[in-house]
C-alpha positions in Angstrom: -48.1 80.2 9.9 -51.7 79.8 8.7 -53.8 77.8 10.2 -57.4 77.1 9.2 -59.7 76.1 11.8 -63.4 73.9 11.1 -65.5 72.6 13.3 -68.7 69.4 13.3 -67.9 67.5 10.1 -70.0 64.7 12.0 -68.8 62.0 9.2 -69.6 63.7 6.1 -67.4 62.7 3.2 -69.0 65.5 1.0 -68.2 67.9 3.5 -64.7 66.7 4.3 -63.6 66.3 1.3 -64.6 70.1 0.2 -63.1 70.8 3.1 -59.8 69.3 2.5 -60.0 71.3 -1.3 -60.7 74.9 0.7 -57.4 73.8 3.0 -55.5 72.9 -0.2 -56.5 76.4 -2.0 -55.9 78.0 1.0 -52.5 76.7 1.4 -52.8 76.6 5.1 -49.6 74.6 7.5 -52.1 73.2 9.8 -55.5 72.1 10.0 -57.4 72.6 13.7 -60.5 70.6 13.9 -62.5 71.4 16.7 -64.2 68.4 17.1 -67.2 66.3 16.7 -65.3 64.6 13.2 -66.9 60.5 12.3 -70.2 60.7 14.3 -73.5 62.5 13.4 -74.6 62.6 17.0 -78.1 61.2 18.3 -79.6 65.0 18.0 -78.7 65.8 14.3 -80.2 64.0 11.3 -77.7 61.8 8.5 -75.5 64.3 7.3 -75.3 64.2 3.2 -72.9 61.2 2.0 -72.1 60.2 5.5 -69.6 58.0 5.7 -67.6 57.8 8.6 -64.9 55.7 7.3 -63.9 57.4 4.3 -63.4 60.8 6.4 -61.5 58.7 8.7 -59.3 58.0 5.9 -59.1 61.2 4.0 -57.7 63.0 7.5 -55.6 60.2 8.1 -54.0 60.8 5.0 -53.1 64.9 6.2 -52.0 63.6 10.0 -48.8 65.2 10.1 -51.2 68.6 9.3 -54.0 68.5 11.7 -54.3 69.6 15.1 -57.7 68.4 17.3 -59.3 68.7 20.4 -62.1 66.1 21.2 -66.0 67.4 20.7 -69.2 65.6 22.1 -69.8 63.1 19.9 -65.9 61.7 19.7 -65.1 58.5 21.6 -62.6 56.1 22.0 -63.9 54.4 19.0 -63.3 57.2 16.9 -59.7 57.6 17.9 -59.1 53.8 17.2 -59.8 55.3 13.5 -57.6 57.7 13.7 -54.0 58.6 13.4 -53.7 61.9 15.0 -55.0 62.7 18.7 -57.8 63.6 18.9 -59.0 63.4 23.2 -57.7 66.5 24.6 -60.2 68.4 25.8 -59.1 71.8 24.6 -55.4 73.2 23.1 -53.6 76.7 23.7 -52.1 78.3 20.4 -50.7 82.3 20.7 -51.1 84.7 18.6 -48.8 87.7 19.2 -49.3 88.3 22.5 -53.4 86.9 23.5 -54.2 83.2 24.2 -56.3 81.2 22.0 -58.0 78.5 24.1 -59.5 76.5 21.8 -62.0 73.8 22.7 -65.2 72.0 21.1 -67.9 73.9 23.1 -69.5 71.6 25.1 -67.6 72.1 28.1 -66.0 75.7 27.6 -68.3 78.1 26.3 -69.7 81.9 26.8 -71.3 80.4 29.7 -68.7 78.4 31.1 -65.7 80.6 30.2 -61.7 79.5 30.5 -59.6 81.2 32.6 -58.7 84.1 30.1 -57.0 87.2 30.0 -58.2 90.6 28.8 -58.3 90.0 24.9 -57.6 86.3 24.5 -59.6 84.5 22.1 -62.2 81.4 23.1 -62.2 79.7 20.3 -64.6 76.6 19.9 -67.5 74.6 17.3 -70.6 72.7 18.8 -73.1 75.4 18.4 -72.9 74.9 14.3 -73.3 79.0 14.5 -70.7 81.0 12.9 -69.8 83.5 15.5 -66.7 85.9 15.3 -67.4 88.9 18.1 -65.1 91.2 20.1 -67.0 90.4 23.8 -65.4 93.3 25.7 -63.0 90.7 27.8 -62.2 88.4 25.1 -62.7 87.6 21.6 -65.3 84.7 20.7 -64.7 82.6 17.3 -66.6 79.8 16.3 -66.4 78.5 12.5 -69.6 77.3 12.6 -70.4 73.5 11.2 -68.9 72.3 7.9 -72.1 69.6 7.7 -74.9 71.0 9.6 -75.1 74.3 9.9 -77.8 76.0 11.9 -80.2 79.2 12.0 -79.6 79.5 8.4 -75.6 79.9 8.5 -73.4 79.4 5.7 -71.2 76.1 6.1 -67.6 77.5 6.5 -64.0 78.2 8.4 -61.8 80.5 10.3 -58.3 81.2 8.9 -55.5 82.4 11.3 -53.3 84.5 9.4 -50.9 87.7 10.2 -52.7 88.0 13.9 -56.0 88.3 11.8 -59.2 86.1 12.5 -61.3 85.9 9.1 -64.6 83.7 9.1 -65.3 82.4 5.6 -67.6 80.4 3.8 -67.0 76.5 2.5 -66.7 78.6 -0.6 -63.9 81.0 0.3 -66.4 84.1 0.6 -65.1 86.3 3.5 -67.9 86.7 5.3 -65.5 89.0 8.6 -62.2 89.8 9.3 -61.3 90.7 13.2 -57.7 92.0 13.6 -56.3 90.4 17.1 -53.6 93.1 17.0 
């Protein structure tokens, strides 16, 4: 199964909707948003094109392929959008034999690790930093922000392919590869 993973869309129809085209050309099964999906959140400016209602609709229409967990700046409100859950606060996925705990950020973090095993993967968005790191103890992912990137990072994605994490940009770039083998 391949499963791409983004991360802070923050109501960008733009940014969605490039997103949804790298998911199409990447003929991922599933889709894991890591939260923070209609709202651009009181600390980041207007994203470009933001319009929460049309990404609302443009991931409604790919329900049966997306997988969520809720980030920061998702409320009840936004579920009422949408048609897919989108409240739990983090998900497990495997990948051979290591956890992926994947969660928005805000609560689980580097700081405020999970209860992981030696080489399990913490896997979460908020920071809008691309990160994809072998910590020792566990592996740390984060795909960054589709919308708002920060400290100069390139908009982008993990894929999860083969027991392989690859980071890549909006534009299908690889930017890293990380074997979880």
């Amino acid at each position: 199964m391949k499963i791409m993973i983004a991360s802070d869309i923050h109501g960008s129809a733009l940014y969605c909707r490039k997103l949804l085209e790298a998911f199409d050309a990447e003929q991922a099964d599933k889709l894991l948003l890591l939260g923070d999906l209609l709202y651009h959140g009181p600390r980041n400016p207007l994203p470009e094109e933001y319009d929460p209602k049309a990404v609302a609709a443009m991931l409604n229409a790919r329900k049966r392929q997306i997988l969520c967990v809720r980030g920061n700046c998702d409320g009840e409100v936004d579920q009422m959008m949408l048609e897919f859950p989108i409240m739990a606060d983090y998900c497990i996925l495997s990948a051979g034999n290591r956890m992926i705990f994947a969660t928005h950020g805000h609560h689980y973090n580097e700081t405020a690790l999970p209860m992981l095993q030696p080489g399990d993967v913490l896997l979460h968005g908020h920071t809008h930093i691309p990160v994809l790191e072998d910590r020792g103890d566990y592996i740390l992912a984060n795909p960054g922000s589709v919308t708002l990137p920060k400290q100069e990072s390139t908009r982008g994605y993990l894929l999860l392919e083969n027991n392989t994490l690859t980071l890549k940009a909006l534009d299908a770039a690889v930017e890293q590869n990380l074997p979880l083998a």
